[in-house]
DRENDO-1510 file (C-alpha; in Angstrom, 1 decimal, always signed):
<recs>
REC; n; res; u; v; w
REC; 1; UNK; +44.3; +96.7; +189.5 .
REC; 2; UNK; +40.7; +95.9; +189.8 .
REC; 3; UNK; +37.8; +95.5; +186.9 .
REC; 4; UNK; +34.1; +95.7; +187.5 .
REC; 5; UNK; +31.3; +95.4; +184.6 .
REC; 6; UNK; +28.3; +96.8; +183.6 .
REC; 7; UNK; +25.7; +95.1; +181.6 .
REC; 8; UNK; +23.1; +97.6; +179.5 .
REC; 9; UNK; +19.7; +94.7; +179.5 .
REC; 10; UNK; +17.6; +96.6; +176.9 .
REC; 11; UNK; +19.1; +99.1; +174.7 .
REC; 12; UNK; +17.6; +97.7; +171.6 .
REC; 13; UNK; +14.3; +97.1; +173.0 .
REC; 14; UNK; +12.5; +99.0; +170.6 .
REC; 15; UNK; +14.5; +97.8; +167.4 .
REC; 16; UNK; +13.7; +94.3; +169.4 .
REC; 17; UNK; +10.0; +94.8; +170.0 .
REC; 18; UNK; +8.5; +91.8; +168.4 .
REC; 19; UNK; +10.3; +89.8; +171.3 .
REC; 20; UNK; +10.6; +92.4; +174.0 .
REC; 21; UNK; +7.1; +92.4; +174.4 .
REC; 22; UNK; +7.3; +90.8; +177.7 .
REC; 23; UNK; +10.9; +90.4; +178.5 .
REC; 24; UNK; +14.0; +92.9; +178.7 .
REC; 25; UNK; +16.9; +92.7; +175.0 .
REC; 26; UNK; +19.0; +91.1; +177.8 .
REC; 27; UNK; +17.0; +87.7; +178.5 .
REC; 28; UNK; +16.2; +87.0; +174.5 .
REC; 29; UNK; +16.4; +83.8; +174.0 .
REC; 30; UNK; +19.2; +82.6; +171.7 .
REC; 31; UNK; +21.4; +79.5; +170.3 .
REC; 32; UNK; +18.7; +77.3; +171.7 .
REC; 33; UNK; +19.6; +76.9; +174.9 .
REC; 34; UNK; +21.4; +80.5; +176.1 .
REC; 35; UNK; +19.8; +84.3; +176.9 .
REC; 36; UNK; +21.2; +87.5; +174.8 .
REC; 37; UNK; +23.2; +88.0; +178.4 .
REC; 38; UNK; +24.9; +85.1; +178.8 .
REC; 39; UNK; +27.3; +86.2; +176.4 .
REC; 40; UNK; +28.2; +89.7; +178.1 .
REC; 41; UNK; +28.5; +88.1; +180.9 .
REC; 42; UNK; +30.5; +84.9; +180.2 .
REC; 43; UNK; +33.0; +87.3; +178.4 .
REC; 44; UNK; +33.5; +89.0; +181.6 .
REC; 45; UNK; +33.6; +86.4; +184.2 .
REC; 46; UNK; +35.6; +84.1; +181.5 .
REC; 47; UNK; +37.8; +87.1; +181.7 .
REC; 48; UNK; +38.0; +87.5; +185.8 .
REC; 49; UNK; +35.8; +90.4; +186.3 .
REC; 50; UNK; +33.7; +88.9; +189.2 .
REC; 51; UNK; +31.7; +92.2; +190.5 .
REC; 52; UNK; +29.2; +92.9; +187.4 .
REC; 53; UNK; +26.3; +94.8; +187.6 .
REC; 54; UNK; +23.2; +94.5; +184.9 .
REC; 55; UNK; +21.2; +97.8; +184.5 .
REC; 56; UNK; +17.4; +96.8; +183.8 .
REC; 57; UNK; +14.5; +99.2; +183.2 .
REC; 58; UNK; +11.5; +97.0; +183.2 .
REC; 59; UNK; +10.3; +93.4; +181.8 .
REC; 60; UNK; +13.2; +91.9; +183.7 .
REC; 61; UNK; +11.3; +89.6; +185.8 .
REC; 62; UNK; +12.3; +86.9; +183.3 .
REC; 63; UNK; +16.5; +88.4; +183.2 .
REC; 64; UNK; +16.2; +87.9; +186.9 .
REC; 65; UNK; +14.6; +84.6; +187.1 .
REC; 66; UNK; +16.9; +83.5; +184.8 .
REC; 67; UNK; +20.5; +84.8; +186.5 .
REC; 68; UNK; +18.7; +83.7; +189.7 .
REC; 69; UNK; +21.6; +83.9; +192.4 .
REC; 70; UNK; +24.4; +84.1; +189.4 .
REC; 71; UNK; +25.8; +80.3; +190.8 .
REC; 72; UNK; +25.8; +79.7; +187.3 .
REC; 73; UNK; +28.3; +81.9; +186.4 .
REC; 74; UNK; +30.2; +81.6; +189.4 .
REC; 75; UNK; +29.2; +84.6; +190.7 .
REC; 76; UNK; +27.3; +83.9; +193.8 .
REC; 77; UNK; +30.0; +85.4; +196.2 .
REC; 78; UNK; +30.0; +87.2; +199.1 .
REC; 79; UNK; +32.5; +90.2; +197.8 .
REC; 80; UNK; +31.4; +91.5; +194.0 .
REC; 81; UNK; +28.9; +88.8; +192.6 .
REC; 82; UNK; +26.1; +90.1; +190.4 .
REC; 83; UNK; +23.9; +92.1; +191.2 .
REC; 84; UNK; +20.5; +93.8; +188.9 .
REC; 85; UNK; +20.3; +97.7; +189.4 .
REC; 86; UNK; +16.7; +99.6; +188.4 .
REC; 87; UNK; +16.9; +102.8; +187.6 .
REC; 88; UNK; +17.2; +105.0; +190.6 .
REC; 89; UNK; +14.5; +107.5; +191.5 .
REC; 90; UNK; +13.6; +109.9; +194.2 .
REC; 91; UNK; +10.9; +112.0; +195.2 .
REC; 92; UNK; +11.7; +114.5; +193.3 .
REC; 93; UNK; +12.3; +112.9; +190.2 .
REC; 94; UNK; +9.0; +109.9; +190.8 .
REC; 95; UNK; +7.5; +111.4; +187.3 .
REC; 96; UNK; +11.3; +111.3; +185.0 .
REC; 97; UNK; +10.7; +108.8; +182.4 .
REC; 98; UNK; +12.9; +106.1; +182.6 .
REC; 99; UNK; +16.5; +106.0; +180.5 .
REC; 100; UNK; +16.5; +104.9; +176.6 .
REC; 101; UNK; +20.1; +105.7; +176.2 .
REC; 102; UNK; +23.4; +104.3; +177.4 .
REC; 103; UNK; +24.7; +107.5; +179.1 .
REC; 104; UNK; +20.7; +107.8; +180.7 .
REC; 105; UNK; +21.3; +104.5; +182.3 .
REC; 106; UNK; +25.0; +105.3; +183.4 .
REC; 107; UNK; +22.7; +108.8; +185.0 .
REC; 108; UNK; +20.5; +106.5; +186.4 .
REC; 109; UNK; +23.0; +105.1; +188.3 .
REC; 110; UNK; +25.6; +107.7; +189.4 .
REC; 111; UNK; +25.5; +106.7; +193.1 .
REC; 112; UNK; +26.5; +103.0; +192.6 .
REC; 113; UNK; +29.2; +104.0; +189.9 .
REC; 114; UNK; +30.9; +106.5; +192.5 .
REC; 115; UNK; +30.8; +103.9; +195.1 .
REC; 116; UNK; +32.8; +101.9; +193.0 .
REC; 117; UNK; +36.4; +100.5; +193.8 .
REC; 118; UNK; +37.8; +99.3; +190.8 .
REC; 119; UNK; +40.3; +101.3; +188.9 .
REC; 120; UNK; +38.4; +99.7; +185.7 .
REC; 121; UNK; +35.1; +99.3; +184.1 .
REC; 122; UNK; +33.5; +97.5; +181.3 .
REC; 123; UNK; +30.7; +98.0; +179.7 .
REC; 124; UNK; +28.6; +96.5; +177.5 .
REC; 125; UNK; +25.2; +96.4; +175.6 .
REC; 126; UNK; +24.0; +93.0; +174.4 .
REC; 127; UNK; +23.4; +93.9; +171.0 .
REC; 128; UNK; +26.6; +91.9; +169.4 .
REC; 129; UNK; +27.3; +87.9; +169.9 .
REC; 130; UNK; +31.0; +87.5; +170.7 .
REC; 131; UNK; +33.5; +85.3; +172.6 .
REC; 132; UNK; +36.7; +87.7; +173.4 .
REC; 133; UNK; +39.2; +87.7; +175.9 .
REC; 134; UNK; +38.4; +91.1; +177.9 .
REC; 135; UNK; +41.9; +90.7; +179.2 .
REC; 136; UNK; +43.2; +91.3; +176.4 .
REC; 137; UNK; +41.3; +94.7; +176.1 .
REC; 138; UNK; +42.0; +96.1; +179.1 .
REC; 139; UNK; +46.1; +95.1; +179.1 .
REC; 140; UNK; +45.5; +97.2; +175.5 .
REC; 141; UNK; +43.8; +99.9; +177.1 .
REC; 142; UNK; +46.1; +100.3; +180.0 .
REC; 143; UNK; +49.3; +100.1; +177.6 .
REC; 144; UNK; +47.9; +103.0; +175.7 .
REC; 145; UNK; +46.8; +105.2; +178.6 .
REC; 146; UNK; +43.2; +105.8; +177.4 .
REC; 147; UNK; +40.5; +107.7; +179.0 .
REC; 148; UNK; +38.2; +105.3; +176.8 .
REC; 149; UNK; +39.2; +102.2; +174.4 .
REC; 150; UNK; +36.1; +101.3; +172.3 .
REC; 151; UNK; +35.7; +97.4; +171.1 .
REC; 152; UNK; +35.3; +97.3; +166.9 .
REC; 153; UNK; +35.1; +95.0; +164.2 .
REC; 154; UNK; +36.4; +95.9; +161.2 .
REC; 155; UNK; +33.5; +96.2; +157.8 .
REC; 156; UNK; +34.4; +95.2; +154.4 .
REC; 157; UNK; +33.1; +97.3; +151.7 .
REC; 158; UNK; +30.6; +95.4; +151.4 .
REC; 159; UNK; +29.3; +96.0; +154.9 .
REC; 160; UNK; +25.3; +97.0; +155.6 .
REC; 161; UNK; +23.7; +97.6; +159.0 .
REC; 162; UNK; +20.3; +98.0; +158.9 .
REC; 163; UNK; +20.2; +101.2; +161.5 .
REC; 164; UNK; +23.1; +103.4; +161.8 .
REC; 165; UNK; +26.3; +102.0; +163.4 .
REC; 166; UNK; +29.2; +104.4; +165.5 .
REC; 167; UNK; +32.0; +104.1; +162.1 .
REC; 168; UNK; +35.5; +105.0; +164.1 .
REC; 169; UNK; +38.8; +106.2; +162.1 .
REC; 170; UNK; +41.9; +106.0; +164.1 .
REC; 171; UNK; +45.7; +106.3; +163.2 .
REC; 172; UNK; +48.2; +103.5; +163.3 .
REC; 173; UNK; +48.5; +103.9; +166.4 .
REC; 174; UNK; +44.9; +102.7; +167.2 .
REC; 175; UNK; +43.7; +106.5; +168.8 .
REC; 176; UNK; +40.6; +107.0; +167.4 .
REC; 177; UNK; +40.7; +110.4; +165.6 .
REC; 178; UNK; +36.9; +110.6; +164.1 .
REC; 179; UNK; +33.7; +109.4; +164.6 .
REC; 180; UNK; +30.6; +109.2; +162.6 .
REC; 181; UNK; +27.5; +107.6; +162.3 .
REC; 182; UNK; +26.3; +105.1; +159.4 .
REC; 183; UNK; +24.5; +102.6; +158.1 .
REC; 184; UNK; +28.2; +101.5; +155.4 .
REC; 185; UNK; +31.5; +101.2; +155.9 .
REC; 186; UNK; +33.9; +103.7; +154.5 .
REC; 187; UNK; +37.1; +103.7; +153.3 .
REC; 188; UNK; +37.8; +106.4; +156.0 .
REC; 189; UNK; +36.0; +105.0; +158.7 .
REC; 190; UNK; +36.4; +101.0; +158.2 .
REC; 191; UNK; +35.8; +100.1; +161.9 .
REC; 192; UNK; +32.8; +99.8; +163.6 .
REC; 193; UNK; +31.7; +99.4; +167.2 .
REC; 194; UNK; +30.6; +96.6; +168.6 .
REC; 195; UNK; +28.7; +98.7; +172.1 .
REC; 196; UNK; +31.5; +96.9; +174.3 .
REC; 197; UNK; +33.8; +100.1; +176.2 .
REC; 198; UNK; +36.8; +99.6; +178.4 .
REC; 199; UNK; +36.8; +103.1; +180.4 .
REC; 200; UNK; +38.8; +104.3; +183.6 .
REC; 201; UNK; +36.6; +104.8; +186.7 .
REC; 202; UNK; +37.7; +108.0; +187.2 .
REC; 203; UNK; +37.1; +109.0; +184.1 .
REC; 204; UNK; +33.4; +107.9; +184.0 .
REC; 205; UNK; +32.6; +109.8; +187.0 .
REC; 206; UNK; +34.0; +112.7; +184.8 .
REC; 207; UNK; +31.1; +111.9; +182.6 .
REC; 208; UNK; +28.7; +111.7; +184.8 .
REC; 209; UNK; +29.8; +115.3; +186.0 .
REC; 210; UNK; +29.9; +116.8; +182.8 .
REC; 211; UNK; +26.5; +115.0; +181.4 .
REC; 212; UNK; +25.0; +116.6; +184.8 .
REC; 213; UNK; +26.2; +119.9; +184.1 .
REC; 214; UNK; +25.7; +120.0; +180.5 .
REC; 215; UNK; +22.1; +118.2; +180.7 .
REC; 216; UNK; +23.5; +115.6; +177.8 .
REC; 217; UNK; +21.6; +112.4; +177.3 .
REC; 218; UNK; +23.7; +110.2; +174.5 .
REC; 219; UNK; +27.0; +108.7; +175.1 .
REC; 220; UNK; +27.9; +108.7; +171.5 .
REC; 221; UNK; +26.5; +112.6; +170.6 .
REC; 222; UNK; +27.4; +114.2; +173.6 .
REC; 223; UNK; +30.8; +112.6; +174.8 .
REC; 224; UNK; +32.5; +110.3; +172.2 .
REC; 225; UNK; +31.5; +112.4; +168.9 .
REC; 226; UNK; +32.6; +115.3; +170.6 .
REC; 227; UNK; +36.1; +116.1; +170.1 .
REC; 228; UNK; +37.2; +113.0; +169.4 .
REC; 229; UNK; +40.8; +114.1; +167.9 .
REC; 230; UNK; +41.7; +115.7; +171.2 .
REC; 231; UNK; +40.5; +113.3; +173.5 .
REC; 232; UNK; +42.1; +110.2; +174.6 .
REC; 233; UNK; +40.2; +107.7; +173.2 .
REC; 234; UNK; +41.5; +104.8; +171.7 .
REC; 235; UNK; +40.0; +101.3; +169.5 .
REC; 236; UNK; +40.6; +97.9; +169.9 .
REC; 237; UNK; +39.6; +95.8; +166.5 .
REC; 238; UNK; +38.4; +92.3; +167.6 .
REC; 239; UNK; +39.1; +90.4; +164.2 .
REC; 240; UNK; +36.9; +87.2; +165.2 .
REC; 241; UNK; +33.1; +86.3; +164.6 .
REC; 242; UNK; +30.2; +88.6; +165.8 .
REC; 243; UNK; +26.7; +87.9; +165.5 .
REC; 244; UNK; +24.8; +91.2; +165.5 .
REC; 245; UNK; +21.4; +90.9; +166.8 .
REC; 246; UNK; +20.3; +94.7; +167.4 .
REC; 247; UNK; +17.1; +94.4; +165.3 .
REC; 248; UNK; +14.9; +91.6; +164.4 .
REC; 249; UNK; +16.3; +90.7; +161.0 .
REC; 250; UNK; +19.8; +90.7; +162.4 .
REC; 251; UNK; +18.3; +87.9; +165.1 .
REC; 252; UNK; +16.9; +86.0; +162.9 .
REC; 253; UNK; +19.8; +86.3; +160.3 .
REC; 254; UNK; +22.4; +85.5; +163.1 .
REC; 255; UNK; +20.6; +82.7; +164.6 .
REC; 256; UNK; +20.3; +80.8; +161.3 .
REC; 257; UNK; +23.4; +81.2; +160.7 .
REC; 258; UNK; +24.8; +79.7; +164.1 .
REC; 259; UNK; +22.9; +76.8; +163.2 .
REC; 260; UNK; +24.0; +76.5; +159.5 .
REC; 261; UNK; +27.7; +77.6; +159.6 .
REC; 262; UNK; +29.9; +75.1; +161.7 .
REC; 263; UNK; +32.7; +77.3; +161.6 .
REC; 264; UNK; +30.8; +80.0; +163.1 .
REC; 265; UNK; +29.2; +77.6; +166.2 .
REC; 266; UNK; +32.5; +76.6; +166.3 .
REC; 267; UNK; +33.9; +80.0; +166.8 .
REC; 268; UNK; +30.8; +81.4; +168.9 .
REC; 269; UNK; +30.3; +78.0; +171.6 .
REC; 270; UNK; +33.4; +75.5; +170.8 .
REC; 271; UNK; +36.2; +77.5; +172.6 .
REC; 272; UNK; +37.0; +75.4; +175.5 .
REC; 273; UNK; +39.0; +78.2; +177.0 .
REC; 274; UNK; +36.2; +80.3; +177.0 .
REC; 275; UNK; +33.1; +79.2; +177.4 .
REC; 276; UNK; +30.0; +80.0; +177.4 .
REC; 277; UNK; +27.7; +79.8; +180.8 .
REC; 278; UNK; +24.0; +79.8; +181.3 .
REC; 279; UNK; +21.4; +79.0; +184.0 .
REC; 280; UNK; +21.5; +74.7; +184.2 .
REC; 281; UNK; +18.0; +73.1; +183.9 .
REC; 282; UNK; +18.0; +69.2; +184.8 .
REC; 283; UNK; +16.1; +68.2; +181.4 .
REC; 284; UNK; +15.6; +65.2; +180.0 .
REC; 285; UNK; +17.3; +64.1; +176.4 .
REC; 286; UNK; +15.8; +65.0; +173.2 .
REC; 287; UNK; +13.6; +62.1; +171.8 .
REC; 288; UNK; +13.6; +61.5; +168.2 .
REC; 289; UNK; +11.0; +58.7; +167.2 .
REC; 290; UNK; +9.7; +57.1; +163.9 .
REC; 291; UNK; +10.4; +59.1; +160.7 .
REC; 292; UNK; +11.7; +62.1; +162.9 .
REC; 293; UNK; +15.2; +63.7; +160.8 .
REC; 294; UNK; +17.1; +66.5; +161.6 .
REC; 295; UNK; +19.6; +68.8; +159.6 .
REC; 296; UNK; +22.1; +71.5; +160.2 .
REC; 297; UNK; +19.8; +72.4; +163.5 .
REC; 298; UNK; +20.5; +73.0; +166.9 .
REC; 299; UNK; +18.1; +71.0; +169.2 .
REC; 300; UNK; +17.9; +71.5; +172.8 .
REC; 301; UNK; +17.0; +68.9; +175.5 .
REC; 302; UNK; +13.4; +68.0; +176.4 .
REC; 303; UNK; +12.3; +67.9; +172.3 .
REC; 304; UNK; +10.1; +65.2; +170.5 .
REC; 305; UNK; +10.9; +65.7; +166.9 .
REC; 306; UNK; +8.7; +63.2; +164.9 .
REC; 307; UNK; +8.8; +64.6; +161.7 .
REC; 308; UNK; +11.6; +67.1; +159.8 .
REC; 309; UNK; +13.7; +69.7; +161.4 .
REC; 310; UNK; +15.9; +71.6; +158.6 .
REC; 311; UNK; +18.0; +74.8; +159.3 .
REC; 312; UNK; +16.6; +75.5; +162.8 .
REC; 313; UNK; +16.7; +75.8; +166.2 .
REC; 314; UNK; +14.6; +74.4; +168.8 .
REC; 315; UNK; +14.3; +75.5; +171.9 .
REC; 316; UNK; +13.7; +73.1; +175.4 .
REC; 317; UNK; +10.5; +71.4; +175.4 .
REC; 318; UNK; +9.7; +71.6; +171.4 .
REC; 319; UNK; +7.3; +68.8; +169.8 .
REC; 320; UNK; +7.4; +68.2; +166.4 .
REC; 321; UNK; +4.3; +65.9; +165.2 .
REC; 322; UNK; +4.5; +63.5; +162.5 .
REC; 323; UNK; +4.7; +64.3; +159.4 .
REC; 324; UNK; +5.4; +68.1; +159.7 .
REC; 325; UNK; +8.5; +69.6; +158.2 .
REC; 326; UNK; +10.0; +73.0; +160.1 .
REC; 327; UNK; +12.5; +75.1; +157.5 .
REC; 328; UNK; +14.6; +77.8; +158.3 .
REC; 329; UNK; +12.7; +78.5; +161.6 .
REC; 330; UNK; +13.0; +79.5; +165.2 .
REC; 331; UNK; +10.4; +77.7; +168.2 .
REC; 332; UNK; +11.1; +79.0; +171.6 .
REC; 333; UNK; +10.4; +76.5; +174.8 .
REC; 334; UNK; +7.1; +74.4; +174.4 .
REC; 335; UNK; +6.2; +75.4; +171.2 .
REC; 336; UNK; +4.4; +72.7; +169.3 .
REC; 337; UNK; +3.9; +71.6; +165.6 .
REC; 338; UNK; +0.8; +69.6; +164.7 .
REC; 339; UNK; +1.1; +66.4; +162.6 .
REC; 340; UNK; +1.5; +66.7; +158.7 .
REC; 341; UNK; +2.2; +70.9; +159.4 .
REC; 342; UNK; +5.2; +73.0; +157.7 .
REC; 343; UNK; +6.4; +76.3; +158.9 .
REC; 344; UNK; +9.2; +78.2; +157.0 .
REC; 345; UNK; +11.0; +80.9; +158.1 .
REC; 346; UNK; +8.9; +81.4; +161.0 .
REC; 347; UNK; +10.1; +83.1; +164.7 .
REC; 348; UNK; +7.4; +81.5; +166.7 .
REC; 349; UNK; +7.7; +82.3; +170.8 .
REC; 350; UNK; +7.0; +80.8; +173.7 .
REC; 351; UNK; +4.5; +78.2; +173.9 .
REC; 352; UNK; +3.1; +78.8; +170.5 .
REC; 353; UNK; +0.5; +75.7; +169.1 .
REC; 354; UNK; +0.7; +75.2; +165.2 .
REC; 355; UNK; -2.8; +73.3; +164.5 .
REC; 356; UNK; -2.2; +69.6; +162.6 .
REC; 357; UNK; -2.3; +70.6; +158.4 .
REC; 358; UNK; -1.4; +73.9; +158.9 .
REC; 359; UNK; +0.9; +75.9; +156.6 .
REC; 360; UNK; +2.7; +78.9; +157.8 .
REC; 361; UNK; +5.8; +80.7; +155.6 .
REC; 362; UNK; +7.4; +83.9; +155.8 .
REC; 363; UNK; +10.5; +84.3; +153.7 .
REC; 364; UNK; +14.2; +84.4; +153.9 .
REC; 365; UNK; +14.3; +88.5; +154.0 .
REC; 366; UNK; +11.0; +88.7; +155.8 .
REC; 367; UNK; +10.7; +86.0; +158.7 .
REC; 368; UNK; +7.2; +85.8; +160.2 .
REC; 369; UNK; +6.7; +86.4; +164.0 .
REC; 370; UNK; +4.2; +84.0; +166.4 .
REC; 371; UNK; +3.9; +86.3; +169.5 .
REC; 372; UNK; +4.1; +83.9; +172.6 .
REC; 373; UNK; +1.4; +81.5; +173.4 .
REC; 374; UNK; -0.6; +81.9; +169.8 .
REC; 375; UNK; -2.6; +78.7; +168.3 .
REC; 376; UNK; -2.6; +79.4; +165.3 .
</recs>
């Protein structure tokens, strides 16, 4: 029995938009050293599924530079490998706008998906920050027969999204029976999905069939919320730490806390078993020199912190000039902070230049965004 994956780049793109500006959900910048997709696809290769193919729609010149040949992940083979799949248009079809939903991108690319020879496929969007063992998904799935076994987490009551999430009830037997869409757990719906499917191949050329003939658009409208009791659909609840990142807020709010919360690191990027993979880059060490302090922050290599890092991440290639203090903040690759400067809760991109005795704060609920390569 064979597994191949699929990779969604840039589902969230426009609930991502400050930083998808020039680049594709998928190569976000994350964790201070890793891309939104290293995740998705470290799950999958972590978990023996070798042929993976990531769907991109535009701004993925960065996604691509960044997977390069996939020798990173071990997936620069001969056989299966990795492989980055534009939507597919004809001459008929030069003017159709491009996809924007999850079963538009599966459309998109009926031909490859019918050419496929693996009784199995994944899929997943990278919108949700996890480490799990796909393996144990698919022996799940198989056991149970499904058509369709959707990836949840379960919500407390206290759970908030801030756009609508797919809620699922199933029975005891884990066949999911309803489906709704919210923004709060339920008591009758206290599992939500986390955009990862384990489907049969066979089955998702049934899909494509039926979304043809039907002219649907949405995976979650057209197929999943549509007779869900009589269909053989079925839920796996992944019990173990996700970070979502599906809007801006939930970025910011996740990175922070991957910086602050050990545990959560811990969970996330300490499992030897499964780790996490990303594209190498020979760097030199992180210099720290004079006064320079840092605090529950992840540093990558390549940075000259001189003055205070609290809370934060840093990014390759990050200065820090004397006497500034950075809070609670975010700086992508070569961003730079002038001497005797403060920012606090700031996203700042790429190559971003804070001037020396500058001041710049946003606030815990409301982060404030430096588009790349600002002086400000």
């Amino acid at each position: 029995m064979s597994t191949s994956g699929i990779i969604f780049s840039n589902l969230s793109d426009t609930t991502l938009s400050r930083l998808t500006s020039d680049r594709t959900v998928a190569a976000i910048p994350f964790g201070c050293r890793y891309r939104l997709v290293d995740f998705a696809l470290s799950n999958m290769v972590n978990s023996d599924i070798t042929d993976i193919s990531i769907v991109a729609n535009y701004n993925y010149r960065s996604l691509t530079e960044h997977i390069g040949s996939g020798k990173d992940w071990d997936l620069a083979r001969r056989d299966g490998g990795i492989k980055t799949i534009s939507p597919y248009q004809c001459a008929h079809s030069a003017d159709a706008p491009m996809y924007s939903h999850r079963l538009e991108a599966i459309l998109s690319m009926s031909e490859h998906i019918f050419g496929m020879k693996s009784d199995v496929v994944v899929l997943s969007d990278c919108d949700n920050i996890l480490n799990i063992d796909l393996n144990a998904v698919i022996s799940v799935h198989r056991a149970n027969g499904a058509d369709l076994t959707v990836v949840t987490a379960p919500c407390t009551p206290s759970y908030s999204a801030k756009l609508p999430q797919m809620m699922l009830k199933t029975n005891e037997d884990g066949k999911v029976i309803d489906i709704v869409k919210s923004t709060h757990q339920t008591a009758s719906h206290p599992e939500r999905s986390l955009n990862i499917f384990v489907v049969d191949t066979v089955y998702l050329q049934q899909i494509i069939e039926i979304a043809k003939a039907h002219n649907y658009r949405s995976m979650t409208d057209d197929i999943l919320m549509k007779d869900t009791e009589s269909s053989n659909f079925y839920s796996y609840c992944y019990r173990g730490f996700v970070a979502p990142v599906g809007t801006f807020i939930d970025y910011y709010e996740s990175s922070i806390r991957i910086a602050t919360d050990p545990d959560a690191r811990l969970s996330l990027l300490g499992r030897r078993e499964r780790p996490i993979y990303t594209r190498v880059h020979n760097s030199a060490p992180s210099l720290y020199k004079g006064k320079g302090k840092v605090t529950n922050s992840m540093i990558a290599d390549d940075c000259v912190i001189m003055g205070e890092v609290e809370n934060s991440i840093l990014f390759r290639g990050v200065k820090v000039g004397r006497g500034a203090v950075v809070k609670n903040s975010i700086l992508f690759g070569n961003c730079i902070i002038g001497e005797n400067s403060s920012v606090n809760c700031i996203v700042a991109d790429k190559s971003v230049t804070i001037s020396d005795s500058c001041h710049l704060s946003g606030h815990d609920t409301l982060p404030f965004y430096v588009s790349k390569g600002k002086h400000v």
